[in-house]
N, C-alpha and C positions, 0 to 999 in steps of 0.2 A: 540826546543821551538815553535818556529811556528807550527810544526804537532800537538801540544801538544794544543798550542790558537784552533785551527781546530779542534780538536775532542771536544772541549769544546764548541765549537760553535754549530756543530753539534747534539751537544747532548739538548744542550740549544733551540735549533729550532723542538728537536724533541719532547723536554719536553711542549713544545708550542702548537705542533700540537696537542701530545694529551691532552692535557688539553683544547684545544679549540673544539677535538672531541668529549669529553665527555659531555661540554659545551652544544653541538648544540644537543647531541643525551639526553640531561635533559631538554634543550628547547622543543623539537618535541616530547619526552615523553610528559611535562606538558599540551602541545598543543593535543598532541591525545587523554589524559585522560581528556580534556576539552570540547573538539569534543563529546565525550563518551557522558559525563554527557549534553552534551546540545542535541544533538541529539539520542539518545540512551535508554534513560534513560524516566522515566516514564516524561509526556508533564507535564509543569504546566503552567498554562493563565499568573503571575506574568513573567516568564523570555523573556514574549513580550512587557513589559513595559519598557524592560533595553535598552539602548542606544546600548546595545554590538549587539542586536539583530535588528537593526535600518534595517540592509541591509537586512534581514531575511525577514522580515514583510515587506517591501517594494515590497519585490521580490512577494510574496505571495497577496498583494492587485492589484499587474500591473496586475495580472490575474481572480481579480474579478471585473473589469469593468463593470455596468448590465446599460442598458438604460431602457428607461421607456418603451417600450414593452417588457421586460426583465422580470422587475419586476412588469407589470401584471402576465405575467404565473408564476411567484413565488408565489403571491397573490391567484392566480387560485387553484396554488396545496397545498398552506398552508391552502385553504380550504377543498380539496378534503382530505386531511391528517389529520385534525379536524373533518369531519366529519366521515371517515372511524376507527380513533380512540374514538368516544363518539360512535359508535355502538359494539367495540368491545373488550374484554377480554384479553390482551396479559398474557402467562404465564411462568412466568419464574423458567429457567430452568440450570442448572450447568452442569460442568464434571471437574475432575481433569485431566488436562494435563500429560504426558507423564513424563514432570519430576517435574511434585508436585503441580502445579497453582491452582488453582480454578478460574475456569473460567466462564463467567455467559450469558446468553442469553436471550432472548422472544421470544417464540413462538405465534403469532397471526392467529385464528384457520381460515380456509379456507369453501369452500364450504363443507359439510358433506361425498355427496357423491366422490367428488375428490381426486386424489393421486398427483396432481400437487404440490408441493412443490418449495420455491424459498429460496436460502440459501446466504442473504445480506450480502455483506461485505464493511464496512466503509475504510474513510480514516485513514489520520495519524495526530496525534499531540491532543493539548488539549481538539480542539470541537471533535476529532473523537470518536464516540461511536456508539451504535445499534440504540439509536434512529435517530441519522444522515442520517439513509435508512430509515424512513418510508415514504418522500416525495416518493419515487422509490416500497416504500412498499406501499401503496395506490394503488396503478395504479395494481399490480399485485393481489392484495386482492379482486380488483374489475374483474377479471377472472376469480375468484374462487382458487385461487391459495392459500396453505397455506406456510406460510413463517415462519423461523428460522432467528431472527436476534443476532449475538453473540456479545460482549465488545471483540473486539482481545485483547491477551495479554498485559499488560501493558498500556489499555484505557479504560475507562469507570469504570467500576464496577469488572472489571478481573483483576488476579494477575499476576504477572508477572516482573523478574528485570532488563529485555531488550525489547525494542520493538523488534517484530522481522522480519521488512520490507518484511514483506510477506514471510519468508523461516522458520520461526520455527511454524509462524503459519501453515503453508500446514500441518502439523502435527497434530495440535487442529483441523484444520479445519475437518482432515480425522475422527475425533472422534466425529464431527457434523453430520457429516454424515451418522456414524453408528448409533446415537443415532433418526434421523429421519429415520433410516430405522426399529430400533428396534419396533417403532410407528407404522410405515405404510410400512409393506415388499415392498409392490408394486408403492411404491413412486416413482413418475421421476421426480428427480432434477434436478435445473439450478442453478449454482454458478454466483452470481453478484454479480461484487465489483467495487469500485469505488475508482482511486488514489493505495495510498496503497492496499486498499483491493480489486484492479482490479488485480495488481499485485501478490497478496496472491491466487486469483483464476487461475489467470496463471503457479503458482508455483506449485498448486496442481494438477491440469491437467496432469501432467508430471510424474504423480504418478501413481501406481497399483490402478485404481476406480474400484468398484463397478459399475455390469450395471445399477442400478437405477442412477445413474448420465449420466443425457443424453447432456446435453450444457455448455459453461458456454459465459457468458457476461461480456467483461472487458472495462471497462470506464475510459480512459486517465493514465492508467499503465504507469510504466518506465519497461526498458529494466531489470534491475538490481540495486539491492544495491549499488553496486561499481560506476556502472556510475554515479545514480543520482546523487552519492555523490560527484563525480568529475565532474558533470558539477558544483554543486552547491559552489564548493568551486574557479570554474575559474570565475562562475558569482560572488561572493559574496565579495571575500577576492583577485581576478584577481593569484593565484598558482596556479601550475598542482598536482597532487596528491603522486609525490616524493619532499620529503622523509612524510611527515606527514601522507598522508591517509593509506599509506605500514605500518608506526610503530603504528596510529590507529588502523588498521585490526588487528596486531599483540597482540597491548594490548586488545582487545578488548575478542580475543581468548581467553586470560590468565585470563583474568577476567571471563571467564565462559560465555561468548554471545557463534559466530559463524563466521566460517569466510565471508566475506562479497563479496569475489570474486565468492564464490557459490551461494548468493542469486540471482540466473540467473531468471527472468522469459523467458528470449531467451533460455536459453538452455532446461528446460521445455515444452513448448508450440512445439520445436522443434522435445521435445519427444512423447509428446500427438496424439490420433487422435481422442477427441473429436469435435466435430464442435463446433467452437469458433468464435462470434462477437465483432470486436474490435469496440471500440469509441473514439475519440478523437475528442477537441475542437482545429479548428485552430489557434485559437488565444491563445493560454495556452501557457503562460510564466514562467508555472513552471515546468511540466514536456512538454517537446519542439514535437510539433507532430512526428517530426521524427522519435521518437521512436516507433509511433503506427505503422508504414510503415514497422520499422525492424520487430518488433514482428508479423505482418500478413504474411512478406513475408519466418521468421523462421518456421511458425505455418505447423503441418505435416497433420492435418487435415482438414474436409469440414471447410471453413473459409467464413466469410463476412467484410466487411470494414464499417464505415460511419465516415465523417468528419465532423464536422459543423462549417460551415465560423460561426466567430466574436463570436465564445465561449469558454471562459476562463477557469482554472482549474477544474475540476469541476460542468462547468453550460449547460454541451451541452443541459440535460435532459430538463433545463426551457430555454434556448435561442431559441431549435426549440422541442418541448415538441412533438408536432404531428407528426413528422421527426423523432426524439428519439425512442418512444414508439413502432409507426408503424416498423421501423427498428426490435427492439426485438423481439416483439409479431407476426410479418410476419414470423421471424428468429425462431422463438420457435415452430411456426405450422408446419417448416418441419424438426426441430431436436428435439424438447423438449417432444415429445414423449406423 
């Protein structure tokens, strides 16, 4: 009788467990397929008005801190930007991605006789799109440079049913590339990108290039998919990335994205022997300098560094604009060919 209560017991405790295992693994699904759709999934402006995203956009404003000589040089180059856009013609230009997008871009034309080309890459989320680089597009328009700026997947004006934090774009980006060489054989390109699309420029580096791509410039990249993801989920929500980011990646795959342990810019860049200039704002508290440190000291090729004390995500260009610039354009006269 007793053995008989015991195996009843036993069974009872096991019928618990798994019903509390399946419990948690329908919890950590609803949570990765919610992860998906907030972050993954095409940006919309409304789901930063939601409360859910409070920590989100907090975390994203601690790094746009700008003082008032900040936002002179912002003033500076929204004018430099207005007036190199009311002199000039952008034309836009498409390609179907690799598995079906349409993808859209502008080309704004450069000096006549020049093959210098500059291939801009924005960040991520709802403002990221092509026009986001023409502050950065000004500055090189005025060297004579012509410049391709594209919508990456799933921003702006481009299609797309994943972002694809720089690893599916290396892809589209490679089809940018041919399409400005179809133009101009003798073109020598420099990939810049900024944030995500600093990242998206390191990802492709790592690639089979073409020799008309002679630099590229990456302005406050993360390491990785994976990382950003798990720092942003220990600053945001204070978990580590077991169990939810593991069964995120996983649904993530199922659903036709990619896996997010591969979107490496460190393992890339570690492939490359492009000459590559990193940038990062000391002060960025969204993607954390450190990361620029790993990625110059993985990078296999001629490499350069610049830091800028007291500049947040995004703003090293207008916190030290003549520091910024001078850095590139010194960096570009002995790689950018």
């Amino acid at each position: 009788m007793t053995g008989h209560k015991g195996r009843k017991w036993k069974k009872a405790v096991l019928t618990a467990a798994v019903c509390l295992l399946l419990a948690a693994i329908a919890v950590t699904g609803w949570l990765g397929n919610l992860l998906i759709d907030m972050a993954l999934c095409r940006p919309q402006e409304s789901i930063w008005e939601n409360d859910a995203y409070a920590s989100v956009e907090a975390d994203v404003e601690a790094s746009y801190v700008i003082d008032e000589k900040t936002q002179g040089h912002m003033l500076e180059a929204y004018g430099k930007r207005q007036a190199w856009l009311a002199a000039t013609e952008p034309e836009k230009v498409s390609l179907t991605s690799g598995d079906g997008y349409t993808l859209i871009g502008n080309i704004y034309p450069g000096s006549e006789e020049s093959h210098k080309w500059a291939l801009l890459l924005h960040g991520y989320g709802y403002t990221g799109k092509k026009e986001e680089m023409e502050y950065i597009g000004a500055e090189y328009a005025a060297r004579g440079y012509w410049i391709l700026a594209p919508d990456l997947r799933c921003h702006g004006e481009s299609g797309g049913d994943f972002i694809g934090m720089g690893w599916t774009d290396r892809l589209d980006i490679l089809q940018w590339i041919d399409q400005i060489i179809e133009r101009d054989e003798k073109a020598a390109i420099v990939l810049h990108g900024q944030s995500m699309g600093g990242a998206a420029a390191l990802m492709t580096a790592g690639e089979d290039l073409p020799d008309q791509v002679r630099a590229v410039v990456s302005d406050c990249a993360y390491t990785s998919a994976w990382e950003i993801f798990t720092r942003k989920l220990r600053d945001w929500y204070k978990i580590g990335p077991f169990p939810i980011l593991y069964e995120t990646d996983l649904i993530f795959r199922l659903r036709g994205g990619y896996d997010l342990k591969k979107a490496s810019a460190l393992d890339q860049v570690a492939a490359s022997r492009l000459p590559i200039l990193f940038i990062h704002g000391e002060a960025d508290d969204f993607v954390p300098v450190s990361m620029v440190h790993e990625l110059y000291e993985a990078a296999g090729g001629p490499k350069e560094l610049l830091t800028v004390p007291g500049a947040g995500h995004g703003l090293a260009n207008h916190v030290d604009p003549e520091g910024y610039y001078g850095a590139v354009f010194s960096f570009l006269e002995r790689y950018g060919g």
